[in-house]
C-alpha positions in Angstrom: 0.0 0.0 0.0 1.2 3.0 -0.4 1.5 5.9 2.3 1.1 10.0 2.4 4.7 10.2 2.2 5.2 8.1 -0.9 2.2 10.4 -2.7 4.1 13.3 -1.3 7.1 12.1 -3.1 5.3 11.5 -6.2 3.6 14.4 -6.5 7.2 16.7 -6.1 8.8 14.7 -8.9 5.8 15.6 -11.2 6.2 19.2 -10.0 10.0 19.0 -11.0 9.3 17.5 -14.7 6.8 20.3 -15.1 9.1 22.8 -14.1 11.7 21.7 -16.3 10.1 20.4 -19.6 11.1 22.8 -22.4 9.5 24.3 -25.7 9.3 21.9 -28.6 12.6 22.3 -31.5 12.3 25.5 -33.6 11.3 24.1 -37.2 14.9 23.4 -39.2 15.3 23.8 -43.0 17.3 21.0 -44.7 20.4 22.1 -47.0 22.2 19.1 -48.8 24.3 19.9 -51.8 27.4 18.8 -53.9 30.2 20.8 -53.8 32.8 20.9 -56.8 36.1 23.0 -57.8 36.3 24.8 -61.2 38.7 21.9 -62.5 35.8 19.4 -61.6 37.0 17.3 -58.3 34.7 17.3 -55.5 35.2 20.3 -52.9 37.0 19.2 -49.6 37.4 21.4 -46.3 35.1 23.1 -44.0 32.2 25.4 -44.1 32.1 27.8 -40.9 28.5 29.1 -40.6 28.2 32.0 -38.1 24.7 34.4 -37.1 23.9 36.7 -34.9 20.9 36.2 -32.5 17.4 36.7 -33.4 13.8 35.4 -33.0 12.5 32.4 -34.9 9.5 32.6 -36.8 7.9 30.3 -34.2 9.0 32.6 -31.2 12.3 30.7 -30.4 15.1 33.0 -29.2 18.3 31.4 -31.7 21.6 33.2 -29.3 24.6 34.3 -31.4 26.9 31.3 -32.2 28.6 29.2 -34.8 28.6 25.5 -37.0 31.7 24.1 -38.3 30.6 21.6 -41.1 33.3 19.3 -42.9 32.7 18.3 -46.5 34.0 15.4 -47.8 34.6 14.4 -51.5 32.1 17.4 -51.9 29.5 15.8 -50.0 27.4 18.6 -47.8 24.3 18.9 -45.2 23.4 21.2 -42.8 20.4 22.1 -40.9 19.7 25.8 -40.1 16.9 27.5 -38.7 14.7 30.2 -41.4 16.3 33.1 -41.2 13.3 34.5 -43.6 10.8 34.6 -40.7 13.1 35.9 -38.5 13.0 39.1 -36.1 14.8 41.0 -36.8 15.5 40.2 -40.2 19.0 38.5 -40.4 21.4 36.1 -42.6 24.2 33.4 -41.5 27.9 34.2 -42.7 29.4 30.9 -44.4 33.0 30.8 -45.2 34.4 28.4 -47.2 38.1 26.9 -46.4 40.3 25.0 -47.9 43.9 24.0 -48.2 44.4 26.0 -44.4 42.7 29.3 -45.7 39.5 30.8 -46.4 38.7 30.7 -50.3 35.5 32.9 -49.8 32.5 34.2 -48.3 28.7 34.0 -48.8 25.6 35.3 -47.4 23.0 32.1 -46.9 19.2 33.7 -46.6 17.4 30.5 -45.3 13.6 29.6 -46.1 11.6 27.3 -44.2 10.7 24.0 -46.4 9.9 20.7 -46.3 12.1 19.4 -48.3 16.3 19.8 -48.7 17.6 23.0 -50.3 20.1 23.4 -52.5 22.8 26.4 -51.6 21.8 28.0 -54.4 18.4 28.3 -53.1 19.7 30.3 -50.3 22.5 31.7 -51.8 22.1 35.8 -51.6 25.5 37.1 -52.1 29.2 35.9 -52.8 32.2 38.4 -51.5 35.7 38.1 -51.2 37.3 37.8 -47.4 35.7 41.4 -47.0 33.5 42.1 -44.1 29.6 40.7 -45.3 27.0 43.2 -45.4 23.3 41.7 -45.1 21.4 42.0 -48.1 19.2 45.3 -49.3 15.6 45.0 -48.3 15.1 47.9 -50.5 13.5 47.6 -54.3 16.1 48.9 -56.5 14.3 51.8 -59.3 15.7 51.6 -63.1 16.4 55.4 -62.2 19.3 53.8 -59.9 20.7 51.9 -62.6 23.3 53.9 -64.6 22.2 53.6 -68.2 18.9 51.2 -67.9 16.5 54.2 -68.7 17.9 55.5 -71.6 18.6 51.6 -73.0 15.2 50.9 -72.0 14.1 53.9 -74.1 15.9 52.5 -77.2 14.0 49.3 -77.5 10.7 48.9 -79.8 7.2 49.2 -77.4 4.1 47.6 -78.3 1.9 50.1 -80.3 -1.8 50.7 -80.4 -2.3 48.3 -83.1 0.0 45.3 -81.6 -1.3 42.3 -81.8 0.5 39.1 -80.7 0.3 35.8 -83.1 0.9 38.3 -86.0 4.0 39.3 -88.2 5.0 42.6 -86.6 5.8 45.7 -88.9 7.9 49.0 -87.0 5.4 52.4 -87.2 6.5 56.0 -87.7 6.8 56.3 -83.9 9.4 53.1 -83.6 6.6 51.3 -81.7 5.5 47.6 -83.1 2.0 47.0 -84.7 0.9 44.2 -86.4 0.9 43.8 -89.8 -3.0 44.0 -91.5 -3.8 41.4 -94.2 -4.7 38.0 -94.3 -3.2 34.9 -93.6 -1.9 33.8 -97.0 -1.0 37.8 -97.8 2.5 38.5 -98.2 4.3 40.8 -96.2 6.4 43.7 -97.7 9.7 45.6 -96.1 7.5 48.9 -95.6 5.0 46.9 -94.2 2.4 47.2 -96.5 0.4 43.6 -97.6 -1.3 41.8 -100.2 -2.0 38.3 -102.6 0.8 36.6 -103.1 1.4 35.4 -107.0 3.4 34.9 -109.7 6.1 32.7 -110.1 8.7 35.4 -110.1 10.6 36.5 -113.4 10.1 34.7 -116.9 13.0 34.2 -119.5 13.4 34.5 -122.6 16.1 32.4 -124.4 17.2 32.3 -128.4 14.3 34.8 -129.7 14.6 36.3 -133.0 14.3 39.5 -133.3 11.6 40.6 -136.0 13.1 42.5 -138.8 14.6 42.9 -142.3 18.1 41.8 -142.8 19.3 43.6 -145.7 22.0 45.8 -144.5 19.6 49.1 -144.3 17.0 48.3 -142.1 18.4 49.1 -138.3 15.5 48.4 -136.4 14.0 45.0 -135.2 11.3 44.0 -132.7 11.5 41.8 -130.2 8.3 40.1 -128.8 8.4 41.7 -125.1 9.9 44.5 -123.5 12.8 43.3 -121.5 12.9 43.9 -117.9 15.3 44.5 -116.3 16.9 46.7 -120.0 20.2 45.4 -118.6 18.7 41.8 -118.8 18.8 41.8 -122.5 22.0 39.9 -124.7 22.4 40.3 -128.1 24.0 38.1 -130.4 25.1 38.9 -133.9 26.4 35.5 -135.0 26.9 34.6 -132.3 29.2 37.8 -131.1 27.5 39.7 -128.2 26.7 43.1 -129.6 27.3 46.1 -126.9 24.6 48.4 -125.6 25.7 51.8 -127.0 27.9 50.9 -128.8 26.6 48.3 -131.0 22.5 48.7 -130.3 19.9 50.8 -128.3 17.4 49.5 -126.8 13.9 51.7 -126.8 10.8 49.5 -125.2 11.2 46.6 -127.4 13.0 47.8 -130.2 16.5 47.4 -131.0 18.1 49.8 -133.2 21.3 49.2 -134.8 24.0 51.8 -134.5 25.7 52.3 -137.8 28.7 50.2 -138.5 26.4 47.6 -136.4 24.1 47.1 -138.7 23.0 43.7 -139.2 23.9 41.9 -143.4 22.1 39.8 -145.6 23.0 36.4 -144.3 23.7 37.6 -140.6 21.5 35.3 -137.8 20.1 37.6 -134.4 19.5 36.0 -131.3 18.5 37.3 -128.0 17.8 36.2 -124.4 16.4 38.7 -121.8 13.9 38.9 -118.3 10.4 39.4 -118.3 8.5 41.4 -115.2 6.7 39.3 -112.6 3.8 38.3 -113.2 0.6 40.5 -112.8 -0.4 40.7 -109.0 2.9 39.4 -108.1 4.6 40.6 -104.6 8.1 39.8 -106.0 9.7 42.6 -107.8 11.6 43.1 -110.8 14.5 40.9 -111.1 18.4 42.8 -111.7 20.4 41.1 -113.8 23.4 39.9 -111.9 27.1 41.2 -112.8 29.1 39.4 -115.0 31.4 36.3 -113.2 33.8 34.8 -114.3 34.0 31.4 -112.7 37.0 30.1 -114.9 39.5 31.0 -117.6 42.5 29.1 -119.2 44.7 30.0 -121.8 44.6 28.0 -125.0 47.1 26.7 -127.4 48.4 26.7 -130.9 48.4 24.2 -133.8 49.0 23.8 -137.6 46.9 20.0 -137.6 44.0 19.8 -140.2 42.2 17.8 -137.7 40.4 18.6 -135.0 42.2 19.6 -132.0 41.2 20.8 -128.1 43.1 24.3 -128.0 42.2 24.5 -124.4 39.5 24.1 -121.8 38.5 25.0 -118.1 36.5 23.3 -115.5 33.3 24.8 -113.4 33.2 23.6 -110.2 29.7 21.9 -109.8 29.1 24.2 -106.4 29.4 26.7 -108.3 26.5 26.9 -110.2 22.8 27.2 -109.1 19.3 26.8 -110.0 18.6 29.4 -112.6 21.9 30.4 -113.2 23.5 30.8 -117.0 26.9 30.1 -118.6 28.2 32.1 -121.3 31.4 30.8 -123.2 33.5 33.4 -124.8 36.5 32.5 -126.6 39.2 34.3 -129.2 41.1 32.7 -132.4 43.3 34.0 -134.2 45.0 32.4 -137.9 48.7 33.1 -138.1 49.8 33.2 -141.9 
């Protein structure tokens, strides 16, 4: 049975556990990370994590101190109280050493979660050995920012008539609008639209010219007006006959310059551009300056066979679709 005094006893040693039970853990925040050098081996040393004191978010007075925490073959993990809840608002000091000396410093701004952190999730700032300074809690304005106004100013706005899923076109006011049309429109550089047709420039190749050939008549017809002018190439039996010098060209007539003008027995040939098609977005084609993709020099012989006198080779690259080869070669008879 039991007897006052072993109540009495009982009822003390309650008392005592009463007095000295003590508030629950303040909530920690897992950080687990792996740690590497620039060259790409695993970080090994110590990481010396230091705060001042403050309040927890749940009311927990956290006193001034410090955690040493080694890492091995870069292998890290820590647990740290929120420092993002905390009053007044503070930040734990990590140094990082290494071969005897401290490499560098960071600030660590800790959040609470359920889950392990990475230290770039609580990474705020990097310094050298330099005394730490806790982190601005004040927004910083694009007036504070030397040169972000004025390189803000310089970039395109949206413009009253933006739209977004739209080809964009630049207004008078350097703002961006959307460019009005439909869907199978085609777009020009000025912005302006419209149907899409044609199948871009036509050619003309080995027409001849209409015309007398008697050695009078100067003037012969061709069936279109060549466009480009420049497009057009003339051939007098088979010699390209010069613009100005040779020819003019009016519209479609071509009028012989005396000296030029074409015999009784002489052949005319030309090749030239026709404009786009009616309706067509694609504009009038320039005839390309002349290349000269290869040249050789030839040779001499008295045979009254046929002989190669010399030849060149076009490198298959070289040419695309569309493109023309002209062959011009000299001979000259030695008596």
């Amino acid at each position: 049975m039991w007897n006052s005094a072993t109540r009495t006893a009982q009822l003390a040693a309650a008392l005592i556990l009463a007095a000295t039970a003590v508030p629950a853990q303040p909530p920690l925040t897992i950080i687990q990370d792996t740690l590497y050098k620039a060259d790409g081996t695993r970080f090994n040393g110590l990481l010396m994590i230091s705060w001042n004191s403050f309040e927890a978010g749940d009311l927990s007075n956290i006193v001034s101190q410090s955690l040493t925490v080694r890492v091995v073959d870069g292998n890290f993990r820590a647990q740290l109280v929120p420092t993002t809840t905390s009053n007044p608002p503070t930040y734990y000091n990590v140094k990082y050493n290494s071969d005897g000396k401290i490499q560098f410093e960071e600030t660590w701004v800790v959040g609470a979660a359920s889950t392990p952190l990475r230290i770039r999730d609580v990474r705020a700032s990097v310094t050298s050995n330099s005394p730490l300074t806790p982190p601005s809690q004040t927004p910083i304005q694009e007036s504070d920012v030397v040169g972000l106004t004025g390189d803000l100013g310089l970039r395109p706005v949206k413009g009253p008539g933006y739209s977004a899923g739209r080809t964009a076109v630049i207004n008078a006011n350097g703002e961006m609008e959307a460019v009005i049309g439909n869907p199978s429109d085609c777009v020009m550089v000025d912005g302006s639209t419209g149907p899409c047709g044609g199948a871009g420039p036509q050619f003309v190749d080995g027409e001849v010219p209409g015309g007398v050939i008697d050695g009078t008549n100067a003037n012969f017809t061709l069936a279109n007006t060549p466009n480009p002018t420049t497009s057009l190439v003339l051939f007098r039996n088979g010699v390209v006959q010069n613009p100005g010098q040779d020819y003019t060209l009016n519209g479609s007539t071509v009028q012989f310059l005396a000296g030029a003008i074409p015999q009784p027995g002489d052949a005319l040939t030309a090749w030239y551009r026709l404009a786009p098609a009616a309706g067509s977005l694609i504009g009038a084609q320039t005839s390309p300056g002349p290349q000269i993709t290869c040249s050789a020099t030839g040779t001499g012989t008295s045979s009254t066979n046929l002989a190669s006198l010399g030849s060149c080779t076009i490198p298959g690259n070289v040419l695309q679709s569309g493109d023309r080869v002209e062959i011009h070669f000299d001979l000259a008879a030695r008596v």
